[in-house]
C-alpha positions as CSV (number, residue, x, y, z in Angstrom):
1,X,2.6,20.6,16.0
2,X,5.6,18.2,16.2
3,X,3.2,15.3,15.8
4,X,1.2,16.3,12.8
5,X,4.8,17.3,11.5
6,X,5.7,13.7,12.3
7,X,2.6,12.5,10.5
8,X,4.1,14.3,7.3
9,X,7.0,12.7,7.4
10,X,5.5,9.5,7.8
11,X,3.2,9.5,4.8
12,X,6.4,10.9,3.0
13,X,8.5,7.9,4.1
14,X,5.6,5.8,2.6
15,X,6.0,6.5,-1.3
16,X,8.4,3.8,-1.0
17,X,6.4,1.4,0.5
18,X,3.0,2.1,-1.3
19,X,3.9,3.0,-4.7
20,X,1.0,1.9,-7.6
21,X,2.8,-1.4,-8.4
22,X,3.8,-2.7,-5.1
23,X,4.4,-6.4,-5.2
24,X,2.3,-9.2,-3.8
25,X,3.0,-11.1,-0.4
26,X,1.6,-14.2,-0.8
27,X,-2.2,-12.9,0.6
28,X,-0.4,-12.3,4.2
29,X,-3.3,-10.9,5.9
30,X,-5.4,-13.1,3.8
31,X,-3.8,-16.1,5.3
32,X,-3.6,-15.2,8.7
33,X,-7.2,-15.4,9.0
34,X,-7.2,-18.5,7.6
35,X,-4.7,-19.7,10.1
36,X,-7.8,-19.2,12.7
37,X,-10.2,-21.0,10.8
38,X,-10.9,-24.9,11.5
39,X,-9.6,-26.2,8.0
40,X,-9.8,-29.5,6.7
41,X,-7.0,-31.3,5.7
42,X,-8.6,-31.2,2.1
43,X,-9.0,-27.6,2.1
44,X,-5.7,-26.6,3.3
45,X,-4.5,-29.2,0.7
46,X,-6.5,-27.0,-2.1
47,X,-5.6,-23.3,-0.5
48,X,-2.2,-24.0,-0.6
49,X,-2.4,-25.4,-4.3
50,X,-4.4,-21.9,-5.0
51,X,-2.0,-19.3,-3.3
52,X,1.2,-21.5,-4.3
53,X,-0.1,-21.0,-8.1
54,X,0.1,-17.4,-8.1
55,X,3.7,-17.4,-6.7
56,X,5.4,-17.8,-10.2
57,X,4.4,-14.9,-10.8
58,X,5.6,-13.0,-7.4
59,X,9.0,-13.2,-8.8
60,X,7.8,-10.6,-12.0
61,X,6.0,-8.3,-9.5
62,X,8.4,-7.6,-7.0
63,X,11.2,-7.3,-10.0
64,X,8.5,-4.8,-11.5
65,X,8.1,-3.0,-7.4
66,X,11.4,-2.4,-7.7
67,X,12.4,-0.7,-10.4
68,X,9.5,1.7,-10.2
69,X,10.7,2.7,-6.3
70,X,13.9,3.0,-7.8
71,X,12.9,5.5,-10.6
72,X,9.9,7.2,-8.6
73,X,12.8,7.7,-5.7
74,X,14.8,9.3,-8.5
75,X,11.9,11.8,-9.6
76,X,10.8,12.6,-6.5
77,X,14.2,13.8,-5.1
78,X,15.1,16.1,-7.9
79,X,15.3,19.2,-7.6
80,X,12.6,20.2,-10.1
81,X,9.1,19.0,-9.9
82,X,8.1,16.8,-13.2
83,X,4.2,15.9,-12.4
84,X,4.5,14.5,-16.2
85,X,7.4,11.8,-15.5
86,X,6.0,10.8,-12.3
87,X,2.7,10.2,-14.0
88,X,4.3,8.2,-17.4
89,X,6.7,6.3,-14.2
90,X,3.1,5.2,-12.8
91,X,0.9,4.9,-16.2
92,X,4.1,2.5,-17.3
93,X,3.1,0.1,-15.0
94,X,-0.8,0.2,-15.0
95,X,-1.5,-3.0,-17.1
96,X,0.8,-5.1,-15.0
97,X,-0.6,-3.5,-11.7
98,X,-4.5,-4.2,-12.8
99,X,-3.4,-8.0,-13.9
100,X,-1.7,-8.2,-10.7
101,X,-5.5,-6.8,-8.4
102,X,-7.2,-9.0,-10.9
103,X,-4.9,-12.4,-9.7
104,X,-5.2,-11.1,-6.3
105,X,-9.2,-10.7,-6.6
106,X,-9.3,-14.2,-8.1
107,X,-7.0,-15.6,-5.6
108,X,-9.1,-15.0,-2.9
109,X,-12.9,-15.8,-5.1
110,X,-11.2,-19.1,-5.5
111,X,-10.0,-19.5,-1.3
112,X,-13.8,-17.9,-0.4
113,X,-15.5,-20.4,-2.1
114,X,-13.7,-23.3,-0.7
115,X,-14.6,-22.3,2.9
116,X,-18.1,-23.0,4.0
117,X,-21.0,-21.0,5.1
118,X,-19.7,-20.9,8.0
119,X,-16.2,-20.6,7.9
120,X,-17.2,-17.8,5.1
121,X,-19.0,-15.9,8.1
122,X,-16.2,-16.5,10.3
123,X,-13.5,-14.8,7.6
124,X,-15.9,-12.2,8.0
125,X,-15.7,-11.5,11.1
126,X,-12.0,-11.9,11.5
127,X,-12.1,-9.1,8.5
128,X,-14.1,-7.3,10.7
129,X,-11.5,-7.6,13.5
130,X,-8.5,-5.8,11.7
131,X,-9.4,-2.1,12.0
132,X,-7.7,-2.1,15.4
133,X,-4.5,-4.2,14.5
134,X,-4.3,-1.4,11.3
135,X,-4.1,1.3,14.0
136,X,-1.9,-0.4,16.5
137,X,0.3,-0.5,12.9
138,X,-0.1,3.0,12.4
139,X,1.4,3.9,16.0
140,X,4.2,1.7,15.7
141,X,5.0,3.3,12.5
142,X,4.5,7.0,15.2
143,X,6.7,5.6,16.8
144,X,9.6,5.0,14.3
145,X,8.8,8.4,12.8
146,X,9.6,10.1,16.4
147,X,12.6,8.7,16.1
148,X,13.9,9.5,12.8
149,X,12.4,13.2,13.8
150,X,15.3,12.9,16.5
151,X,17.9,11.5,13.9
152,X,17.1,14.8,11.5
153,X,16.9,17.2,14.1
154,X,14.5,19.8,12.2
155,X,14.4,23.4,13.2
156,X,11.4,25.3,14.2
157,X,11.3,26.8,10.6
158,X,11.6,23.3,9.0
159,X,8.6,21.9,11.7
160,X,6.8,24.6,10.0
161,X,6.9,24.1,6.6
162,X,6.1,20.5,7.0
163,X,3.3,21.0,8.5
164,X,2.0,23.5,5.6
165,X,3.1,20.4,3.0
166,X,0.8,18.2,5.4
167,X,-2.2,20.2,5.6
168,X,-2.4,20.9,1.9
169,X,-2.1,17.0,1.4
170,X,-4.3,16.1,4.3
171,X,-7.7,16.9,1.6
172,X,-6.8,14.6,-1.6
173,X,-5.5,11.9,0.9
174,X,-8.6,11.7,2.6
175,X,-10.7,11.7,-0.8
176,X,-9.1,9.4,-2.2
177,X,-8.7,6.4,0.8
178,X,-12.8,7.5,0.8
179,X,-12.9,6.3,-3.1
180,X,-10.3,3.4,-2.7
181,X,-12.9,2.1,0.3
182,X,-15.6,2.0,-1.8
183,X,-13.7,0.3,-4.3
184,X,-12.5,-2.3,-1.8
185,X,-16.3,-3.1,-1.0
186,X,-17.3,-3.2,-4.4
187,X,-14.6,-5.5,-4.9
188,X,-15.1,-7.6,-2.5
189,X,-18.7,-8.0,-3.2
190,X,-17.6,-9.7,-6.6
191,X,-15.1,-11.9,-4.5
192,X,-17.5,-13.3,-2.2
193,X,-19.9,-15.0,-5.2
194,X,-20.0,-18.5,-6.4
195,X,-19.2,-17.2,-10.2
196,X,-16.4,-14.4,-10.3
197,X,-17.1,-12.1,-12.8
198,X,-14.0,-10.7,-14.8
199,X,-15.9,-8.1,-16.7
200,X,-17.4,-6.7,-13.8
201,X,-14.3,-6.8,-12.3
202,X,-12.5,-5.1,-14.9
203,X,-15.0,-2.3,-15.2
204,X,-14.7,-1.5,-11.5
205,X,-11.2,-1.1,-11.6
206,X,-11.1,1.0,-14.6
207,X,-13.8,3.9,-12.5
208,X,-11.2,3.8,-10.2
209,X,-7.9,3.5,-11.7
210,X,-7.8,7.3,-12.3
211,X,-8.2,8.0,-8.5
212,X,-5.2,5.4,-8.1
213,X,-3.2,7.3,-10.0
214,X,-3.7,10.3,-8.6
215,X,-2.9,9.1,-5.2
216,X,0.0,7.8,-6.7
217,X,0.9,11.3,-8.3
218,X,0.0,13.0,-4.7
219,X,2.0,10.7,-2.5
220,X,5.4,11.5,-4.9
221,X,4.4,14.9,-4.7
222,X,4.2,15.4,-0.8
223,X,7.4,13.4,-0.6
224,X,9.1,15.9,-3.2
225,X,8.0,18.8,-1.3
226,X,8.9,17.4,2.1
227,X,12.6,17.0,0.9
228,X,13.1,20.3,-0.8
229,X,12.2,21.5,3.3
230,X,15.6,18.8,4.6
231,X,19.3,19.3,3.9
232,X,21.7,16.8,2.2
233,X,22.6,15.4,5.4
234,X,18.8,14.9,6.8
235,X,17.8,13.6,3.0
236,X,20.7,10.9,3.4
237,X,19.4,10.0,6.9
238,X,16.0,9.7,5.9
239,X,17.1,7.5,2.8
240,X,18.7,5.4,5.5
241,X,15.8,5.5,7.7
242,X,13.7,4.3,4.6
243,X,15.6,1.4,4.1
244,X,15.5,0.5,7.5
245,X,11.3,0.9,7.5
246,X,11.1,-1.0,4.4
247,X,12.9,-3.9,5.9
248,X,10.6,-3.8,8.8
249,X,7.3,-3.5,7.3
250,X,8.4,-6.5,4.8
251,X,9.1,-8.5,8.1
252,X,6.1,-7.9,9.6
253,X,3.9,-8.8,6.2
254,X,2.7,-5.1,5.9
């Protein structure tokens, strides 16, 4: 129980981190597989001229990440739960999140096809190679969550209610990470061409912007719910336990 409780929490915690317009860092895990590959002096020269490019507009993105944490925190701890200003909060931001994907998506067309064949099929592979650094990720973050558990002390009854928010979550959360997969190889198989297709592109987002949204709309929701369970005192040590994750994750390029 106390780790699917601790699960709950976690996911909770994560609104803040994962909201619909979260800025961009500069293609972190992007570059770190091209730290392994054996580039030429010429193609490092014209990576870092395409990566540096899109950092003017880092700046507006992170500006934008931040004051829609700020107001989706807001919404999320009132009292009452407004479905309708959570979803304008995220619909606000929509255009500037899909031009930020689409910069991201030609970002890394434009590195792919300055790798070749078979640095391309090494990239692969390295992308290959992530699913096990993503879970050894997701039990540090166990780890940090069994130890704000400790920090808010929660009752048995509290334990128990969680776990009712979680399993009523678990469903949508699982749907849509299936649908946003699919995206991501749809996506990429626009990335990885010699020609990148901005209409295609732009079509595929919009099939699954909806299912963004809503994912958007059920993370805010779970974290509401999993609030309305904590007292003031445990709210303002998870607030400082947020802060604390947040710093870490941005650290560690997450």
């Amino acid at each position: 129980m106390k780790k699917l409780v601790l699960s709950a929490i976690g996911v909770a915690l994560s609104i803040q981190l994962a909201t619909a317009t979260a800025a961009p860092r500069h293609e972190p895990a992007m570059v770190k597989a091209l730290q392994q590959l054996s580039l030429s002096e010429q193609q490092q020269q014209q990576i870092n001229q395409i990566i540096g490019a899109r950092r003017a507009d880092v700046d507006i993105f992170a500006t934008d990440g931040r004051e829609l944490r700020r107001e989706m925190k807001t919404l999320v701890q009132a009292d009452v739960w407004d479905q309708s200003a959570i979803e304008r909060a995220l619909l606000a931001r929509a255009e500037l999140h899909q031009s930020r994907k689409l910069e991201q998506a030609q970002t890394r067309h434009q590195v792919w096809n300055v790798l070749s064949a078979e640095q391309q099929a090494q990239m692969l592979a390295l992308i290959d190679e992530r699913g096990p650094r993503n879970r050894d990720r997701g039990q540090l973050r166990e780890r940090l969550w069994e130890r704000i558990s400790d920090r808010l002390a929660l009752t048995d009854a509290q334990y128990e209610a969680i776990s009712t928010i979680r399993s009523d979550f678990a469903d949508q959360r699982e749907l849509s990470k299936a649908r946003m997969t699919e995206f991501r190889q749809a996506e990429q198989a626009l990335i990885r061409t010699s020609e990148f297709d901005i209409a295609a592109w732009q079509d595929l987002y919009t099939q699954y912007q909806s299912v963004k949204l809503q994912q958007g709309v059920a993370k805010a929701y779970m974290h509401h719910q999993v609030l309305q369970v904590l007292t003031p005192e445990q709210r303002e040590k998870l607030n400082q336990a947020e802060r604390k994750i947040r710093q870490r994750m941005h650290g560690r390029g997450a």
